[in-house]
VOMIDREN-374716 format. One record per residue (C-alpha): residue number from 1; y, z, x; chain. Coordinates in nm, 2 decimals, decimal comma, always signed. Each point is the difference from the previous one (the first is absolute). Layout:
marlum; c2; c3; c1; zavo
NUM; Y; Z; X; A $
...
END
This chain:
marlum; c2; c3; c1; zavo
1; -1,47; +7,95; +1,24; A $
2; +0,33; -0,17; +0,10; A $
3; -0,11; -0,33; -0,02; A $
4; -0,10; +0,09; -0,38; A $
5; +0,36; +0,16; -0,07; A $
6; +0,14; -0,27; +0,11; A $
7; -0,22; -0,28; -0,20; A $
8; +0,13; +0,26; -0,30; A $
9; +0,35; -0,06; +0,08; A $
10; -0,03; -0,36; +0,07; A $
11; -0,16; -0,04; -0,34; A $
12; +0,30; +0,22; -0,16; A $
13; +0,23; -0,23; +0,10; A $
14; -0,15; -0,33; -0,11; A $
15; -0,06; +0,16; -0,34; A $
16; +0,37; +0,07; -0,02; A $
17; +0,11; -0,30; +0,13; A $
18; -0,19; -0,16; -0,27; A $
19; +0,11; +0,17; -0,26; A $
20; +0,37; -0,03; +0,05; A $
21; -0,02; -0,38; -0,02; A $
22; -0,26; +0,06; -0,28; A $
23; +0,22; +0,25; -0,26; A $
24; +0,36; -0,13; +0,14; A $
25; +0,23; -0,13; -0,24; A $
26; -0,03; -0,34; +0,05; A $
27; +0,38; -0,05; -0,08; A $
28; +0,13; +0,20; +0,31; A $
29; -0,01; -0,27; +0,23; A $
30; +0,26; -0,04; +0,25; A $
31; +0,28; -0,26; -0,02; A $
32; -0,06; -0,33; +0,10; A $
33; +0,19; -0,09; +0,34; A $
34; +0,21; -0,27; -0,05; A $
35; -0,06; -0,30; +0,23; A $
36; +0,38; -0,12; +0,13; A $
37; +0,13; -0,39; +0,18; A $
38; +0,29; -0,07; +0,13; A $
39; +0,20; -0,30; -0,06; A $
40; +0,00; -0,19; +0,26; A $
41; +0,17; -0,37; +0,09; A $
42; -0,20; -0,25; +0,17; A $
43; -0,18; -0,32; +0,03; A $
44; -0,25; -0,04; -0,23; A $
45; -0,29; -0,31; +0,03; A $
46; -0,15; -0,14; -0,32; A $
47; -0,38; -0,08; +0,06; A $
48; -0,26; -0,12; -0,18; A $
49; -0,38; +0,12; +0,09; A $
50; -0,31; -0,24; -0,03; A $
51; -0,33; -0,06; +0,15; A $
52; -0,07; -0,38; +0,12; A $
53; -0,24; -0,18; +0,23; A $
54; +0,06; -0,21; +0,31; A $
55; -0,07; -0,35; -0,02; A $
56; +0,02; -0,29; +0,26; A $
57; +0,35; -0,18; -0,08; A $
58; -0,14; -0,35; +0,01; A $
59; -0,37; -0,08; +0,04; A $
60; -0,20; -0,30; +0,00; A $
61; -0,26; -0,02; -0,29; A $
62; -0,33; -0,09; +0,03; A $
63; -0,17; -0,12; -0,25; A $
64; -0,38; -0,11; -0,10; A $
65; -0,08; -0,34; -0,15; A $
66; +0,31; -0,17; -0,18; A $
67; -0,13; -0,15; -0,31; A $
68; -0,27; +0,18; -0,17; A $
69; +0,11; -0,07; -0,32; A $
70; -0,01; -0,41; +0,06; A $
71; -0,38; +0,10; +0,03; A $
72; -0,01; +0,22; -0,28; A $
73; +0,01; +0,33; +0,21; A $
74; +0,23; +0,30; -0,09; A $
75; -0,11; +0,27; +0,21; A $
76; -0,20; +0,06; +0,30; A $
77; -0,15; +0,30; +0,10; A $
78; +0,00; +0,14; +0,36; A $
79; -0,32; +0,01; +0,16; A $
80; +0,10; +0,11; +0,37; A $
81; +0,29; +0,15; +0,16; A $
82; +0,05; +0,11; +0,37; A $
83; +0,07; +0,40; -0,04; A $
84; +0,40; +0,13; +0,01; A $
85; +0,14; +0,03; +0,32; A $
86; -0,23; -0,26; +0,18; A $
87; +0,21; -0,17; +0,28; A $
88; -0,11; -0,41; -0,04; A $
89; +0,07; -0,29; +0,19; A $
90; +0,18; -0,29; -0,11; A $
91; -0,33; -0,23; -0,17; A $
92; -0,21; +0,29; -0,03; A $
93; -0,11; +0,12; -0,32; A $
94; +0,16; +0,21; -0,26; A $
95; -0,18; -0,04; -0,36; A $
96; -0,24; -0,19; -0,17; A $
97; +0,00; -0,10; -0,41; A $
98; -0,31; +0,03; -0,22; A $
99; -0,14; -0,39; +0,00; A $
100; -0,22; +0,08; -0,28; A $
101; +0,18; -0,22; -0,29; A $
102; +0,14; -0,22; +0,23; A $
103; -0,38; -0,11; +0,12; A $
104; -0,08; -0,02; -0,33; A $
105; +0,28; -0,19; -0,14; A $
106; -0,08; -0,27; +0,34; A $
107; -0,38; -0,03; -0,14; A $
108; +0,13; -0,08; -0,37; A $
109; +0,23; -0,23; +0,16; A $
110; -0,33; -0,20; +0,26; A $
111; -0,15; +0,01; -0,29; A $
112; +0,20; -0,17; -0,25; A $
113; +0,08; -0,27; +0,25; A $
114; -0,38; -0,06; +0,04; A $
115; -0,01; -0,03; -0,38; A $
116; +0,29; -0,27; +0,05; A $
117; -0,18; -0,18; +0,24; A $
118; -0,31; +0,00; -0,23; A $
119; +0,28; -0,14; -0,33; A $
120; +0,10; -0,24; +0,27; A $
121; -0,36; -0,14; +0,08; A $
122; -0,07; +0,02; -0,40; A $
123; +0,30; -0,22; -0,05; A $
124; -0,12; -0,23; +0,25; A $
125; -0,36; -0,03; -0,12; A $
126; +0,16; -0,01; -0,39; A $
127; +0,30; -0,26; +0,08; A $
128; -0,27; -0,28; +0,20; A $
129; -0,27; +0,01; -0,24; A $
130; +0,22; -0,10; -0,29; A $
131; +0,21; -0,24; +0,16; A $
132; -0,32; -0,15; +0,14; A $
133; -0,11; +0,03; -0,38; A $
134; +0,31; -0,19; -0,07; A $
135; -0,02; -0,29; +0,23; A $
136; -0,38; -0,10; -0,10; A $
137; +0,13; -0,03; -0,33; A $
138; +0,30; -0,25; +0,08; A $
139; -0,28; -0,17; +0,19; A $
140; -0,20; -0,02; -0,30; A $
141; +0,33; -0,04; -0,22; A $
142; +0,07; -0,32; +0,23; A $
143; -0,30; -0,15; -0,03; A $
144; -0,02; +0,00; -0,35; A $
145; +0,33; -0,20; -0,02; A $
146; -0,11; -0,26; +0,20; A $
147; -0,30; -0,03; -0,22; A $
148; +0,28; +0,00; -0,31; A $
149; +0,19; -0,28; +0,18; A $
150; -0,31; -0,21; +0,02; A $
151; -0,12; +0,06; -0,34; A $
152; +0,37; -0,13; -0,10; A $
153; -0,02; -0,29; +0,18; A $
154; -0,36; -0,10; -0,12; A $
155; +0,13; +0,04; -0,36; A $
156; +0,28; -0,24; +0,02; A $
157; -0,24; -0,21; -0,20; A $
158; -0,12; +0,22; -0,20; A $
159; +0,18; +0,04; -0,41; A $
160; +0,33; +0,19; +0,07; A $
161; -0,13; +0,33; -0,15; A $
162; -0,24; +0,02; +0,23; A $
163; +0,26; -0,06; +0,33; A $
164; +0,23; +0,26; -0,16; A $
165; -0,24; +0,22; +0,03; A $
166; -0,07; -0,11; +0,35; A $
167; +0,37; +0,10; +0,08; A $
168; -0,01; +0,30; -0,20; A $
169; -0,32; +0,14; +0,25; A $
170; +0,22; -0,08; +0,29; A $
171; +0,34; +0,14; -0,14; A $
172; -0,20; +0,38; -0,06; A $
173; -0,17; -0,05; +0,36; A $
174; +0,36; -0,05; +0,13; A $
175; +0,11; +0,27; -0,16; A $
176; -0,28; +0,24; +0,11; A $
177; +0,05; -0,11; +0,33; A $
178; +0,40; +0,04; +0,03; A $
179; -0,10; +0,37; -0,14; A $
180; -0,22; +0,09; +0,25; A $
181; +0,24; -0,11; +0,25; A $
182; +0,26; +0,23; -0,09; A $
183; -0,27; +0,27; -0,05; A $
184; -0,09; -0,04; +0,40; A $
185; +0,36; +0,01; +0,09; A $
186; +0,06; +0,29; -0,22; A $
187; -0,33; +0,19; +0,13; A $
188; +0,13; -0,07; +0,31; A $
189; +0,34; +0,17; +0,01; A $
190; -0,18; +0,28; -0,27; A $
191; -0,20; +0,03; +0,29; A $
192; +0,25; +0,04; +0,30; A $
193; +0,19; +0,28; -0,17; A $
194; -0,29; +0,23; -0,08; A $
195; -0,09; -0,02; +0,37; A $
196; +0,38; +0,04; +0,10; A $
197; -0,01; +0,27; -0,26; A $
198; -0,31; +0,15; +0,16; A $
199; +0,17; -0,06; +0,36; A $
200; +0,34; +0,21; -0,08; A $
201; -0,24; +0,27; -0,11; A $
202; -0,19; -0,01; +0,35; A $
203; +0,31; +0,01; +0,21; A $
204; +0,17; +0,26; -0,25; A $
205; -0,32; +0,21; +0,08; A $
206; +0,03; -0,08; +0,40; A $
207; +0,34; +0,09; -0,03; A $
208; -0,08; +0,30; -0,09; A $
209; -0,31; +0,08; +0,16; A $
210; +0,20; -0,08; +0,34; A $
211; +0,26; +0,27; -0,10; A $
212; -0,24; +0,26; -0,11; A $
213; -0,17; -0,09; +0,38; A $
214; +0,39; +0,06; +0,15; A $
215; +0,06; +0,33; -0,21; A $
216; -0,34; +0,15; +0,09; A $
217; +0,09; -0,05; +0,40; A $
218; +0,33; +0,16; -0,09; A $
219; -0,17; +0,33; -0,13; A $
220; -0,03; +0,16; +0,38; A $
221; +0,31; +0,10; +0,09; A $
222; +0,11; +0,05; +0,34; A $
223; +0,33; +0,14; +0,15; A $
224; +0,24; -0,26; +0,10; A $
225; +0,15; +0,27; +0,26; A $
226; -0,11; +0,29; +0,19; A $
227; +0,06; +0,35; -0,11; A $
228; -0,13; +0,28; -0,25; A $
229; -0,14; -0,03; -0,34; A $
230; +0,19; +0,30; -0,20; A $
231; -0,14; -0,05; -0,41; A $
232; +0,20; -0,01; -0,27; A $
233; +0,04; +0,17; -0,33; A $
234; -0,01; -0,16; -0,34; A $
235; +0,06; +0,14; -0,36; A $
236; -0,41; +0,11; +0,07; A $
237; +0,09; +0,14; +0,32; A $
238; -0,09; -0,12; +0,34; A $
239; -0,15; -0,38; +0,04; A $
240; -0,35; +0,02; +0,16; A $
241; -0,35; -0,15; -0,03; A $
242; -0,08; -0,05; -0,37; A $
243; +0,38; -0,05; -0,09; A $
244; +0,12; -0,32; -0,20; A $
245; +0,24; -0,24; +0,09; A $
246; +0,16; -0,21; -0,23; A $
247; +0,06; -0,39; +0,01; A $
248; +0,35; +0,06; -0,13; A $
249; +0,08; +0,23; +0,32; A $
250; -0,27; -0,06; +0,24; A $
251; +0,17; +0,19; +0,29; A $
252; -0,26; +0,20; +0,24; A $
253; +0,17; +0,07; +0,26; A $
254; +0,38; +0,02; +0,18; A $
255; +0,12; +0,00; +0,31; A $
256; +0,30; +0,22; +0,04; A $
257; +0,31; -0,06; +0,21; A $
258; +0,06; +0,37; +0,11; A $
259; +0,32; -0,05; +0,19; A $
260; +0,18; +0,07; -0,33; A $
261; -0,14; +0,26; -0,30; A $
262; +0,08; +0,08; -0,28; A $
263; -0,08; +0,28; -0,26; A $
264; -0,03; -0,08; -0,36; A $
265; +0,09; +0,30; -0,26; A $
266; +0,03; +0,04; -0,41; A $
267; +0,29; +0,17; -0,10; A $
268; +0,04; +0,11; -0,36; A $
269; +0,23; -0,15; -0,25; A $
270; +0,21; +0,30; -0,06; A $
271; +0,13; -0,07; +0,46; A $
272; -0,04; -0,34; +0,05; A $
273; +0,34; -0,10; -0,14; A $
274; +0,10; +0,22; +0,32; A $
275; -0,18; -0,28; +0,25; A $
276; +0,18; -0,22; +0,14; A $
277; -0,13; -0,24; +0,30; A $
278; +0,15; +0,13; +0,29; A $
279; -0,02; +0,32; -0,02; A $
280; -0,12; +0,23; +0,26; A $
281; -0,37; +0,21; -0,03; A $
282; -0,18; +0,21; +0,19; A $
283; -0,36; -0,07; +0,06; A $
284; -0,30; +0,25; +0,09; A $
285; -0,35; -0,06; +0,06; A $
286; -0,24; +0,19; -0,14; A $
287; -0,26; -0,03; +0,31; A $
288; +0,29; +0,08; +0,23; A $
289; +0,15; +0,28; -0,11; A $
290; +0,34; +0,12; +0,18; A $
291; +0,08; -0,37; +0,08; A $
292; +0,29; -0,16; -0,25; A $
293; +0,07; -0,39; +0,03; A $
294; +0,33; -0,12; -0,13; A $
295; +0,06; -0,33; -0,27; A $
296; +0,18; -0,16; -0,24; A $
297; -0,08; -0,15; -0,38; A $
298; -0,06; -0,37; +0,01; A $
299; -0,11; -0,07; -0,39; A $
300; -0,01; +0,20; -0,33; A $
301; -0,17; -0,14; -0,30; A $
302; +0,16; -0,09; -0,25; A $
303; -0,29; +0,04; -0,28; A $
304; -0,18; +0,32; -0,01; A $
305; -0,34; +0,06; +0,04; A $
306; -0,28; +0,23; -0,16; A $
307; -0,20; +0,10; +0,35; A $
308; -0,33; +0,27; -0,03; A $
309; +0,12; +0,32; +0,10; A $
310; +0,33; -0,01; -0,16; A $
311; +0,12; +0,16; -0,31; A $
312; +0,26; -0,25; -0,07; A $
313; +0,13; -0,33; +0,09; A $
314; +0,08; -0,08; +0,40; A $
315; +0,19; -0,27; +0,16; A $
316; -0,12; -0,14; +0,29; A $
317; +0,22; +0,10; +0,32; A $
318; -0,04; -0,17; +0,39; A $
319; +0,14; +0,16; +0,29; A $
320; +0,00; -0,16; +0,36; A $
321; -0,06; +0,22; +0,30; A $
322; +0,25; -0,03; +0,21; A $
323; -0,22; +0,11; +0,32; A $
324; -0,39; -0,04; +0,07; A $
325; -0,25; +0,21; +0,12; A $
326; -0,31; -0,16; +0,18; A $
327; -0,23; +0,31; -0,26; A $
328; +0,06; -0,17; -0,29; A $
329; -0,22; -0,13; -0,21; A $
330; +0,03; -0,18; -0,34; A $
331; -0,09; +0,18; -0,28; A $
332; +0,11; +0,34; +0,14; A $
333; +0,16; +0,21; -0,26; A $
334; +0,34; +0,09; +0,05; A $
335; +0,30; +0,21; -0,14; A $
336; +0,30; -0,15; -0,05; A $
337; +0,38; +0,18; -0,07; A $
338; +0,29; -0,26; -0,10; A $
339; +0,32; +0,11; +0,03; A $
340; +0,17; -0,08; -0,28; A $
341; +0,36; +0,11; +0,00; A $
342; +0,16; +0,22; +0,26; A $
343; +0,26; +0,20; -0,12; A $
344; +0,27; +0,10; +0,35; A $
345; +0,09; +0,28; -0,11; A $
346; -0,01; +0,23; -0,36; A $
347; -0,05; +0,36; -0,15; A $
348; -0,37; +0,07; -0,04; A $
349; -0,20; +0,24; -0,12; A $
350; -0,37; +0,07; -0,01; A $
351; -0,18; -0,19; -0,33; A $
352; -0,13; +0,30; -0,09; A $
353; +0,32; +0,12; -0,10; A $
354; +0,14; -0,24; -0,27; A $
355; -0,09; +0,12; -0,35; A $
356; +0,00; -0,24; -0,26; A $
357; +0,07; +0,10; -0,38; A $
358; +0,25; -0,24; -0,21; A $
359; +0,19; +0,00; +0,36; A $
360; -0,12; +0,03; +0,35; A $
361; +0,14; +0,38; +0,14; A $
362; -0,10; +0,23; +0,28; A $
363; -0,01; +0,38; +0,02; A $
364; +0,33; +0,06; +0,21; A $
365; +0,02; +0,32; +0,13; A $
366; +0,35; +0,18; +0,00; A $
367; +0,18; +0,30; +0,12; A $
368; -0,16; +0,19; -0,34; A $
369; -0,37; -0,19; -0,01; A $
370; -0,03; -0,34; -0,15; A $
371; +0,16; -0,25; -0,22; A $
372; -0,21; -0,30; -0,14; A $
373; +0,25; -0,30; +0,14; A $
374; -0,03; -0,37; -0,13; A $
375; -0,02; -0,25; +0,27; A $
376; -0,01; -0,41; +0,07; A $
377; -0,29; -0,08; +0,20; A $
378; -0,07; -0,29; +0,23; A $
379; -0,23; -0,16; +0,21; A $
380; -0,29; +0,19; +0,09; A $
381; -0,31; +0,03; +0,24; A $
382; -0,32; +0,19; -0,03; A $
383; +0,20; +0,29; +0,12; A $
384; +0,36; +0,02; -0,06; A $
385; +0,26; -0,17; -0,25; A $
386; +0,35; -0,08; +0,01; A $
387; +0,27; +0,20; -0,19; A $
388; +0,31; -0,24; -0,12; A $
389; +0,16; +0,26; -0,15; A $
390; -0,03; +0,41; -0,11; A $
391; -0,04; +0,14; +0,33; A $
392; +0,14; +0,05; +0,31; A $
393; -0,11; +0,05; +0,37; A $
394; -0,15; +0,30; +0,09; A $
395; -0,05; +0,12; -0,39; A $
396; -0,33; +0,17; +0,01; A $
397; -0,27; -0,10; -0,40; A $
398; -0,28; +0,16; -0,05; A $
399; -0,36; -0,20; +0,04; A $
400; -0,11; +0,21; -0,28; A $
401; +0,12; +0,13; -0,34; A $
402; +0,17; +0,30; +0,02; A $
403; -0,08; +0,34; -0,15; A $
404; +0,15; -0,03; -0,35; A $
405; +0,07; -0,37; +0,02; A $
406; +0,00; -0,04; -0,39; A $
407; +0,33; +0,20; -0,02; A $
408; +0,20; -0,13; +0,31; A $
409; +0,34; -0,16; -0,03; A $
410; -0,02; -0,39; -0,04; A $
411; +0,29; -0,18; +0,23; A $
412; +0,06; -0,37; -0,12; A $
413; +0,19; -0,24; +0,17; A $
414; +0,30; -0,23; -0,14; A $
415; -0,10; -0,30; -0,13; A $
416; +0,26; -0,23; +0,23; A $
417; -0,14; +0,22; +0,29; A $
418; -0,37; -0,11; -0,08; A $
419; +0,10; -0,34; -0,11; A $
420; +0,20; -0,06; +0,32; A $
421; -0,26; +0,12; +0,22; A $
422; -0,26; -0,22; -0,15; A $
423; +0,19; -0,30; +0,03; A $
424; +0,09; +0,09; +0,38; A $
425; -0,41; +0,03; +0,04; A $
426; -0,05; -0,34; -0,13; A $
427; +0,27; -0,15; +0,19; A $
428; -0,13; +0,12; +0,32; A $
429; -0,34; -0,08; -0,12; A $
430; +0,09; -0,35; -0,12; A $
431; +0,17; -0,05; +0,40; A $
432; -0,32; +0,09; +0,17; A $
433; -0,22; -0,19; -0,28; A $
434; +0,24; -0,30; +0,14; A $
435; -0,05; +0,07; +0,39; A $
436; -0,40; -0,04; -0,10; A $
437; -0,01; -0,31; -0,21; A $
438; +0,23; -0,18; +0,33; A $
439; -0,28; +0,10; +0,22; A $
440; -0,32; -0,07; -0,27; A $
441; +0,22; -0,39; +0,02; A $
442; -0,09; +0,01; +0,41; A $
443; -0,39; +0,02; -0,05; A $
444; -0,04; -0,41; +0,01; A $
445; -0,28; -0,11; -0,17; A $
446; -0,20; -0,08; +0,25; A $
447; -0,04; +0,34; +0,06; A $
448; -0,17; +0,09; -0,28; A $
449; -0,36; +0,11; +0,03; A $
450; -0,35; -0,23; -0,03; A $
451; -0,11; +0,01; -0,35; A $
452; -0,31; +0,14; +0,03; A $
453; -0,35; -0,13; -0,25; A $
454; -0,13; +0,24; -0,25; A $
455; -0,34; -0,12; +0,12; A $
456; -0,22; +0,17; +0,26; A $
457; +0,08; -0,06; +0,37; A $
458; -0,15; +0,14; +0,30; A $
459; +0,29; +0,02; +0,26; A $
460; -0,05; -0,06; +0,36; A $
461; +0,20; +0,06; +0,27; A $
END
């Protein structure tokens, strides 16, 4: 009986509950708290925030056969690759390329040098029989003059008509026979260059046939060092068994030096007039989390890029690690912050307090509630931003627009207060611009990182 009165009662209450959040008027709500900072003075860093991935400072590349395209060959496939992570000896093997068209480009080539041989024999055959065809005939030629030189000399008594046609006979025999003379000779050298001809064809084919034979022992490919095969990524993703590689960039593999890293990042066009080389950035691992490695920027691009994954156009950023940790791999993915600017000391407030209309203002709070006041802003972070001028230290805004913020007072500041304070924030700015580009001058060019291939790589180390 109790336990049913007291079901009752519970069920009275959630029915009331319900209907007073049900029927209430739904513009008696309370007043909105109002969220208050301070304004403080103090230092305040300029980052900028970007994801990268380690890389091997300088590497040794290498690469499958060097000259496929001599032979007619712009991309090989690859057939066999040892699995990432295996740990190889130097001369032990690492991949393997698809011989397929490379087999069959040697057979066309055996075979067209067989069909030279066969031209060459034909020539042979061709050029003897007719020069053989040649000589019977000045045989034949010759002895028909001598029997027109004794038919000459048995007419000499003969009526003149009949010796001039004696001499006549032995003139066209002369003739015929001067003709086929030069007809030899001319067979002959007609007959040299078609072989030579024929010849420059056969060692044109060896030629090539013995550089087909090189490329095709050049299509295993072993490691040059010991250490561990780590893939790498290409606009397809990671290289691997079935992957092409080019003839223009035929690269399969590196070998790292990992006594000096480096992370490469894309920084957006709208910050990367704020890189400098040698500035300072702080670098975090995404597989070790809790561990920060310290750098500095080496190169910015100068052109910008459209990369996948990006809205807009990036430029290219390198930063040097300053220290090494024996974990790292190439190809980790990294976070990188670069500080920018560092202001020593300025008034700040939090970002979320800067209003913006036809001026920036904040909601100031004063001894009867608040007052919207104009203000110069500064340099800012992903947190706070510098006050040049409308407020003072210790002056509490609002992070949030006050109850009736339409109707509240508007404080503007003189235009030779906002213009001087603008001009004092580029001064100072232009001074530590100046400090940066003296240091960017000190990263010598030998510093400046490995230009890395487009083309696939497999990176050992």
């Amino acid at each position: 009986m109790k336990k049913t009165r007291l079901y009752t009662l519970l069920g009275v209450a959630i029915v009331a509950i319900g209907s007073y959040y049900f029927f209430r008027n739904p513009s008696d709500t309370s007043k909105v708290e109002n969220l208050l900072a301070e304004v403080k003075e103090a230092p305040l860093p300029v980052t900028i925030h970007a994801p990268g991935e380690l890389l091997a400072r300088r590497s040794e590349k290498i690469k499958g056969p060097d000259g496929l395209r001599s032979v007619g060959l712009y991309q090989v496939t690859i057939a066999n690759l040892v699995p990432e992570g295996t740990v190889v000896k130097q001369g032990e093997f690492i991949a393997s390329l698809d011989r397929t068209e490379m087999d069959g480009k040697i057979k066309e080539s055996q075979t067209e040098i067989d069909k030279i041989n066969t031209q060459l024999d034909q020539a042979k055959i061709d050029t003897a029989i007719e020069m053989r065809g040649l000589r019977d005939q000045l045989v034949n030629v010759r002895f028909s003059m001598k029997e027109k030189e004794l038919s000459l000399e048995l007419s000499k008594y003969e009526p003149e008509a009949i010796k001039q046609q004696a001499r006549l006979d032995l003139e066209r025999t002369q003739r015929e026979l001067s003709q086929l003379e030069n007809k030899l000779t001319l067979t002959k050298e007609k007959s040299i260059a078609r072989i030579e001809e024929i010849n420059a064809s056969y060692r044109q084919q060896e030629l090539k046939l013995n550089r087909l034979l090189e490329l095709q022992s050049q299509m295993t490919v072993n490691a040059p060092k010991s250490g561990m095969v780590i893939y790498t990524r290409d606009w397809n993703g990671k290289r691997g068994p079935g992957s092409q590689v080019s003839s223009w960039d035929p690269v399969i593999a590196e070998l790292p030096d990992l006594s000096e890293m480096i992370t490469k990042a894309y920084i957006n066009e709208v910050d990367i007039t704020k890189v400098i080389p040698g500035q300072k950035a702080k670098i975090t691992v995404d597989a070790f989390p809790g561990k920060e490695f310290t750098g500095m920027i080496l190169t910015k691009a100068n052109i910008g890029e459209q990369v996948r994954n990006f809205d807009t156009k990036v430029f290219e950023v390198i930063v040097l690690l300053s220290s090494i940790d024996s974990l790292l791999r190439p190809a980790m993915t990294t976070g990188i912050s670069i500080l920018t600017d560092s202001i020593p000391s300025c008034l700040q407030v939090p970002l979320e307090a800067i209003q913006v209309d036809s001026v920036s203002f904040v909601y100031k709070k004063t001894k009867t509630g608040f007052e919207k006041q104009e203000v110069v802003t500064g340099p800012s972070n992903d947190i706070s931003i510098c006050i040049a001028a409308g407020l003072e230290k210790g002056e509490q805004v609002s992070l949030n627009a006050p109850e009736g913020s339409d109707d509240l007072a508007f404080s503007y500041l003189e235009p030779s207060a906002k213009a001087a304070a603008k001009t004092k924030m580029e001064t100072e700015l232009a001074e530590r611009m100046k400090i940066q580009n003296e240091v960017a001058k000190t990263v010598k060019s030998d510093d400046r990182a490995q230009e890395e291939d487009s083309g696939g790589t497999i990176i050992i180390f």
